[in-house]
N, C-alpha and C positions, 0 to 999 in steps of 0.2 A: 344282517346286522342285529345285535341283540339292543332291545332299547337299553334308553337311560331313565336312572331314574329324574321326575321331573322336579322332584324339591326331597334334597336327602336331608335324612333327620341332622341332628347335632352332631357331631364329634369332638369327643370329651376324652379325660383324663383317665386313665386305669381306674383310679380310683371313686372314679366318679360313674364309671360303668360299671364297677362292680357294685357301687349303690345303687344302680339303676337296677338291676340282675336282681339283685336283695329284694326290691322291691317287689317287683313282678313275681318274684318266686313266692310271696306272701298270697298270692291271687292264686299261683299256681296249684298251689295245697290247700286251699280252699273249695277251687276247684277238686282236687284228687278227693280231699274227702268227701266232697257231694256227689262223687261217682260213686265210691266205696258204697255211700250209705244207698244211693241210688240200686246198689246192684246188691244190699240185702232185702229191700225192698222185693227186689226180684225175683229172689231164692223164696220167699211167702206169697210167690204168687199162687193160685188155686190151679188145680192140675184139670184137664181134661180126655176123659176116656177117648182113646180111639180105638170104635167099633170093629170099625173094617178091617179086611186083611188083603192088605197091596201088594200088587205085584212089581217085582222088578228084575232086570235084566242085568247080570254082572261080569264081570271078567272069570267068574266061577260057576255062571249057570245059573240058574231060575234063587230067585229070591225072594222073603217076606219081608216086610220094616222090621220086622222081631230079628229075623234075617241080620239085617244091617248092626243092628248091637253090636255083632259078631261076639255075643256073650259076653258085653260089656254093659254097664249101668246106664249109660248116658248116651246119646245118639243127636248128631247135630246133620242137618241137611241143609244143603243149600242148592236151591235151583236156578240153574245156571244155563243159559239159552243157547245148546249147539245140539241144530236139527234143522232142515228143510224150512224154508219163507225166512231163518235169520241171516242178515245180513253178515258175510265173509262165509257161510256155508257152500260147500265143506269143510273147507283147509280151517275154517276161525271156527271160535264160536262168539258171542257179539261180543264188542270190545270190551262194553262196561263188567260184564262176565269175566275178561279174558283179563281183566285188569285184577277185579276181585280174585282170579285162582293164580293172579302173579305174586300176588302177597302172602300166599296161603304156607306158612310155617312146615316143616317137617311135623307130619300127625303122631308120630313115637313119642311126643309129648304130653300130645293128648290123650293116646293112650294109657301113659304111665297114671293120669289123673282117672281112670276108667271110664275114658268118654270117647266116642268114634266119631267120626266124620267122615262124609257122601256129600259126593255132587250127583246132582240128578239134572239128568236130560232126555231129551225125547231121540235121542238119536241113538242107531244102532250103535252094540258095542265094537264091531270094525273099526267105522267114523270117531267113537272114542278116542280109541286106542292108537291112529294115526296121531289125531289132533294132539292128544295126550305125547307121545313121543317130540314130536314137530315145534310144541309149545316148551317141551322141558317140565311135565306138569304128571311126571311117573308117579308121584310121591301120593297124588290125589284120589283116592279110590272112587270110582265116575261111575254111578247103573243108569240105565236106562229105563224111566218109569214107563209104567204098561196100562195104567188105568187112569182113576179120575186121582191118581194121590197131589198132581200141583194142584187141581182145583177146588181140591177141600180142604187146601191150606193156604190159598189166597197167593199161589205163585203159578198160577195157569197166564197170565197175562205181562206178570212185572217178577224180577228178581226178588227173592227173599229168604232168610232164615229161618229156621223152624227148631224149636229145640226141644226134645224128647229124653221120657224116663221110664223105665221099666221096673216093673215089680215084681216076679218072675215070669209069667208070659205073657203079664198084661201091659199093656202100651199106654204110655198119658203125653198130652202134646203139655208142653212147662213155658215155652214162650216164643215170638215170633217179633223179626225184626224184617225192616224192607227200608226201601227208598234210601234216604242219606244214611240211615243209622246202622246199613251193610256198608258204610263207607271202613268202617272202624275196624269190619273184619278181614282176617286174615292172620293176627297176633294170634300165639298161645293163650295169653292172659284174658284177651277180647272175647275170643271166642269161652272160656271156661267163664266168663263175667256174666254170660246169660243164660245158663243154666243153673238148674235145680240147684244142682251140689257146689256150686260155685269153684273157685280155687283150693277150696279144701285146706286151707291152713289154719291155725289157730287164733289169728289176729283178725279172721274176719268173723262179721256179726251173724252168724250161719241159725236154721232154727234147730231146737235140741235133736241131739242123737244125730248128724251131719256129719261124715267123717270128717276125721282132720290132724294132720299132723303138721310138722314145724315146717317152714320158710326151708328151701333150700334141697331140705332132706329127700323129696320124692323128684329130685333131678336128673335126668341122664344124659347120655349123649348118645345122638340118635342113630349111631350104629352100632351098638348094645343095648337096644331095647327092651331089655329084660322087664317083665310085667310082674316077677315074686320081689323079695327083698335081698334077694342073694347079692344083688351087686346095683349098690345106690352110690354114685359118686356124688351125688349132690349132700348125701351125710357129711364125707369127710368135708364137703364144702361152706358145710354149717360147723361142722369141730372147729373150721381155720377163724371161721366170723365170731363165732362166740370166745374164744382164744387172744383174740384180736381186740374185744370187748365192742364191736360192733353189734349194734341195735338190733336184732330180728324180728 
């Protein structure tokens, strides 16, 4: 039996909900922009070198973290607990895991922004590559770390985010999230909000020289994932909004 509620709010007139909506939505944008500003904050945070060179294990064969760029700018990990002593091992990986890679957007997005994305696990890539199918979770590109790399980013023991930048062969860790503030991930938008380069469009507060072009324009659909500019559907997307005389 699903419960009830035990004291329901008011029920009011259209027009009295829609004052209510009005209201709220004043708090709501308030909020949105102390995210915005929160995650330029972000984009100025101080970078740090990573010495080491990590090994990992992929659906392609022996890997570095330079590796995982896959010759992209931006590199986001997240380590995610399916290996031996976790609970639902084999068939799962832990739930709260299993819940964060149920949210996890088509990554052709975040490519198109030159940013990659890995799960990292301890477990061979067989066991992946089952789980991966079993789960519906093909889309996720899953290695298997080989050394101490959870434990020198504070995800040997708990879930968490890690977000990385490159400068041609050199590696800097840009920032790291865990505990409730991986609750948020899985979005396009979320995940590009805590790195370096951020969303890359024009309206945000980026530090100079940050690429960046318009709203809309670096859009695609994620079975043409074309990485040059030959074919951006999210232009004509931005032709129809500015056309329209919508804000971007």
């Amino acid at each position: 039996m699903k419960p009830t509620l035990l004291k329901k709010p008011p029920i009011v007139s259209a027009d009295e909900w829609n004052g209510a909506r009005t209201a709220l939505l004043v708090k709501e944008k308030e909020v949105m922009r102390a995210r915005d500003a929160l995650a330029a904050e972000r984009r100025r945070m101080p970078w740090l070198a990573v010495e080491q060179d990590y090994s990992f294990d992929t659906a392609n064969g022996a890997a570095t973290l330079l590796d995982l760029f896959e010759g992209r700018t931006q590199l986001i990990v997240y380590r995610a607990f399916l290996e031996p002593g976790v609970h639902g091992w084999p068939d799962h990986a832990c739930v709260g895991c299993s819940m964060v890679a149920d949210q996890v957007a088509h990554v052709a997005h975040l490519n198109a922004r030159d940013t990659t994305l890995v799960f990292a696990s301890r477990a061979p890539q067989t066991n992946i590559a089952g789980v991966k199918a079993r789960m519906g979770w093909e889309h996720i590109p899953w290695v298997t770390m080989l050394d101490d790399f959870d434990r020198d980013h504070g995800v040997d023991e708990w879930h968490g985010t890690n977000a990385f930048i490159r400068d041609g062969d050199r590696v800097f860790r840009t920032y790291f999230v865990n505990n409730r503030g991986d609750e948020q991930m899985g979005s396009t938008w979320n995940y590009l909000d805590i790195t370096a380069l951020g969303r890359q469009e024009k309206w945000e507060d980026s530090p100079e020289g940050s690429p960046q072009d318009e709203p809309y324009a670096w859009w695609i659909w994620h079975d043409e994932p074309r990485e040059d500019q030959s074919h951006r559907p999210g232009v004509e997307q931005l032709r129809i909004a500015q056309a329209s005389g919508l804000e971007v």
